[in-house]
Backbone as numpy.savetxt, mean C-alpha at the origin, in Angstrom:
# Nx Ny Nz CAx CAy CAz Cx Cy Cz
-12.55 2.34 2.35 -11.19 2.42 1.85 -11.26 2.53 0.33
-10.81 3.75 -0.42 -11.05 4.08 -1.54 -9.55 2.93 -2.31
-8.85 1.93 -2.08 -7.89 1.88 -2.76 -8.39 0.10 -2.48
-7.96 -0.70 -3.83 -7.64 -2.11 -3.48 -6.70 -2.33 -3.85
-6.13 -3.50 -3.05 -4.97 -4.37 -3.08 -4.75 -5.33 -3.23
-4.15 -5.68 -4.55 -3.53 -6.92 -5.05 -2.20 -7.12 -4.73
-2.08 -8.47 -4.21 -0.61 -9.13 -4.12 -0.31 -10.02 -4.60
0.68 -10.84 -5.18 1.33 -12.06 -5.66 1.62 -12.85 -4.45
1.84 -12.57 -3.80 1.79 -13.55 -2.23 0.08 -13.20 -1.52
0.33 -14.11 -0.84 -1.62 -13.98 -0.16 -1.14 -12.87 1.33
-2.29 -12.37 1.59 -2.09 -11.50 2.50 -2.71 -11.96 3.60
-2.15 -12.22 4.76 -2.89 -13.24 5.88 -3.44 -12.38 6.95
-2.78 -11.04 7.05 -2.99 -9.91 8.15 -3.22 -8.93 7.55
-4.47 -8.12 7.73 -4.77 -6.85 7.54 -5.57 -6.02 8.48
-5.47 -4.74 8.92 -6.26 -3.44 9.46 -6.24 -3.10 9.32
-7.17 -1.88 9.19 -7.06 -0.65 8.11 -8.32 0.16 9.52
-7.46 1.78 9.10 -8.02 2.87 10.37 -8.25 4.47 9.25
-9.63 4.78 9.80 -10.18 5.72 8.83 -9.21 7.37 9.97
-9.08 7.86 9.52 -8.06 8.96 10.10 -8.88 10.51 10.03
-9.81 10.40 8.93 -10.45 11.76 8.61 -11.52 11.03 7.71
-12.42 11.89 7.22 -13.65 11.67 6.18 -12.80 11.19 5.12
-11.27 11.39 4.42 -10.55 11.92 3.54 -9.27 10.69 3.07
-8.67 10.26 4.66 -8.02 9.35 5.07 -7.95 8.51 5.32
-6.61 7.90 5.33 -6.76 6.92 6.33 -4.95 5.95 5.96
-5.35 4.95 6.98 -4.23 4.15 6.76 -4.55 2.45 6.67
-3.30 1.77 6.22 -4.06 -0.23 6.41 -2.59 -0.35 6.77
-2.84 -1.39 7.57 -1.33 -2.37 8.21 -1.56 -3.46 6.98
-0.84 -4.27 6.92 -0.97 -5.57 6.39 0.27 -6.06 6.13
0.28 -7.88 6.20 1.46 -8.27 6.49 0.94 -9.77 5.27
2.04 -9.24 4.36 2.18 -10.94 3.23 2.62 -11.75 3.83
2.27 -13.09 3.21 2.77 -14.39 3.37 4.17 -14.62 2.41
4.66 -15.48 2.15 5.46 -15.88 1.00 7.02 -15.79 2.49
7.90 -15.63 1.68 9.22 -16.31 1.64 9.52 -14.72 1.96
11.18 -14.19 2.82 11.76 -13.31 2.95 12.78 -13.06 1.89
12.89 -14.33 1.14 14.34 -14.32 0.28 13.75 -14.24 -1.35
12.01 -13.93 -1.65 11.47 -13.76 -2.91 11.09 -12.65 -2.49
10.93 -11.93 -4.14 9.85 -10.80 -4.17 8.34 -10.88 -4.53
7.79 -9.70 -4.35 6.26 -9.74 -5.32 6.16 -8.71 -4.98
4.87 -8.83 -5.85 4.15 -7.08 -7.07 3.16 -7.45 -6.21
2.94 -5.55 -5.14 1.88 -5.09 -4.34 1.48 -3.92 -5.32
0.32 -4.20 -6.19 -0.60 -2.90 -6.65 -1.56 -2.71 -5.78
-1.45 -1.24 -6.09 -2.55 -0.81 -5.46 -3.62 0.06 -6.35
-4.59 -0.48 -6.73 -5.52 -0.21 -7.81 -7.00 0.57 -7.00
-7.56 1.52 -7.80 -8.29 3.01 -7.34 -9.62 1.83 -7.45
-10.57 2.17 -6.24 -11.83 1.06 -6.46 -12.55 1.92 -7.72
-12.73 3.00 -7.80 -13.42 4.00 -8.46 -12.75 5.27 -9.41
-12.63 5.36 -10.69 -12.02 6.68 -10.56 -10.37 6.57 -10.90
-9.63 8.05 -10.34 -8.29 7.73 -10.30 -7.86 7.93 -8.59
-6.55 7.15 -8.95 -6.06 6.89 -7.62 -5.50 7.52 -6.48
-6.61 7.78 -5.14 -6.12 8.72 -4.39 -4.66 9.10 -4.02
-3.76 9.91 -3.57 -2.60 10.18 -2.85 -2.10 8.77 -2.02
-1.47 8.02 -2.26 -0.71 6.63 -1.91 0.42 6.28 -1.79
0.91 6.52 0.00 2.10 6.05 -0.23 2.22 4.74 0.77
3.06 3.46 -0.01 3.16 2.69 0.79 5.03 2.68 1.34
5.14 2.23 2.87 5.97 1.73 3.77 6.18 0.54 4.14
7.61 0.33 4.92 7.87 -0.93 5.52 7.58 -0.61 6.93
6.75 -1.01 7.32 6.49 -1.32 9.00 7.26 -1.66 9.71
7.93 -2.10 9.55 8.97 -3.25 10.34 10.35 -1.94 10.21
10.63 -0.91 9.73 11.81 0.01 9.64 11.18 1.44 10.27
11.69 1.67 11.16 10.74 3.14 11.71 10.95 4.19 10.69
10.28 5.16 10.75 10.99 6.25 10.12 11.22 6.29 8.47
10.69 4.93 8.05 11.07 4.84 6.51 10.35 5.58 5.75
11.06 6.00 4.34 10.50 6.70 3.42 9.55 5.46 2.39
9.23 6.51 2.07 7.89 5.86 1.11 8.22 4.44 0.25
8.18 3.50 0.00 8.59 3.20 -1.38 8.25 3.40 -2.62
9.52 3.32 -3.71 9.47 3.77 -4.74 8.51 3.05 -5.30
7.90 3.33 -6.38 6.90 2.31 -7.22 7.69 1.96 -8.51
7.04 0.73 -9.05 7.81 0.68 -9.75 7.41 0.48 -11.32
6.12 0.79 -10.99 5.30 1.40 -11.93 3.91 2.05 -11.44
3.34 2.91 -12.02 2.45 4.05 -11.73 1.29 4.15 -12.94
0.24 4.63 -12.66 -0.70 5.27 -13.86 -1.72 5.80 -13.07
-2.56 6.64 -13.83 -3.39 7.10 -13.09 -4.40 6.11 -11.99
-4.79 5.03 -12.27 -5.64 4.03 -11.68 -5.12 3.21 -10.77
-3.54 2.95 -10.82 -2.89 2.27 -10.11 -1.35 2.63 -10.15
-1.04 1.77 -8.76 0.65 2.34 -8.45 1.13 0.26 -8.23
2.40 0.26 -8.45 2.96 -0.83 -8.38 4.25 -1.06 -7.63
4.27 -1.85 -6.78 5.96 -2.04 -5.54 6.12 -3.00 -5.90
7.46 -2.87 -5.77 8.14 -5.09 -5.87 8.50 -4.60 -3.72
8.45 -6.09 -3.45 8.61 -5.92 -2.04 8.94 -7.15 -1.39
9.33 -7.70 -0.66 9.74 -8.90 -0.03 8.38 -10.01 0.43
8.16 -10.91 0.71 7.11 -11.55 1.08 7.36 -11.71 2.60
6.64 -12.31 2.95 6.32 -11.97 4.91 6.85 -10.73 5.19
6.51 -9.62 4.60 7.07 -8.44 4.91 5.50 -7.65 5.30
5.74 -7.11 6.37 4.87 -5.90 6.95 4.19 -4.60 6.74
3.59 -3.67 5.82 3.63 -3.04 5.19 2.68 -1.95 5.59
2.76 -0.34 5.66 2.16 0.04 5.75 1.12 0.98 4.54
0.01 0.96 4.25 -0.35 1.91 3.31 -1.22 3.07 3.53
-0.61 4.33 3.23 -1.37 5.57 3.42 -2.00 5.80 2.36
-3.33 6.86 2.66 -3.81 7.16 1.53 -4.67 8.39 2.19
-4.85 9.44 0.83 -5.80 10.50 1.39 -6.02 10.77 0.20
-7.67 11.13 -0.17 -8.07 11.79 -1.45 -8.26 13.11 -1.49
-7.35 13.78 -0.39 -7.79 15.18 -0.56 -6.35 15.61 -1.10
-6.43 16.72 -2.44 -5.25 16.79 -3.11 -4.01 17.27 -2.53
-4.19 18.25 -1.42 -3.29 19.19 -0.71 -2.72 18.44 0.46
-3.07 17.17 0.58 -2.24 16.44 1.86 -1.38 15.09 1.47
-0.61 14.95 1.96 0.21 14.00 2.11 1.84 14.19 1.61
């Protein structure tokens, strides 16, 4: 998994599924409170940061969330705690 993840709440559930040489996806589900937020970065292990979009699991069909800050090395969400989350990622430039 080319991407790590930092949270402000602890992360008690995670899986993560390789999809292609290129891809892939992680489930993971924070701890903390439904009625606080926290800052999910997602920081490049190597390099700059592959194609990344993270979701709410728990909403079918949802669009990406916004970040709420970005740079080449890392992307940043504010997001609910005990919230479900999905994260995509692919380092190949032409997908996602």
């Amino acid at each position: 998994m080319p991407v790590v993840v930092y949270a402000d709440y602890p992360i008690y559930q995670a899986e993560y599924q390789l999809t292609s040489k290129t891809s892939g996806y992680l489930i993971l589900r924070l701890a903390g409170t439904a009625t606080y937020y926290c800052r999910v970065r997602l920081l490049a292990k190597s390099g700059a940061l592959p194609t990344v979009h993270l979701y709410d699991e728990d909403v079918s069909d949802s669009d990406p969330l916004k970040p709420s800050e970005t740079a080449k090395t890392f992307q940043e969400c504010q997001v609910l705690g005990n919230q479900q989350l999905r994260l995509e990622w692919n380092r190949d430039k032409n997908a996602l």
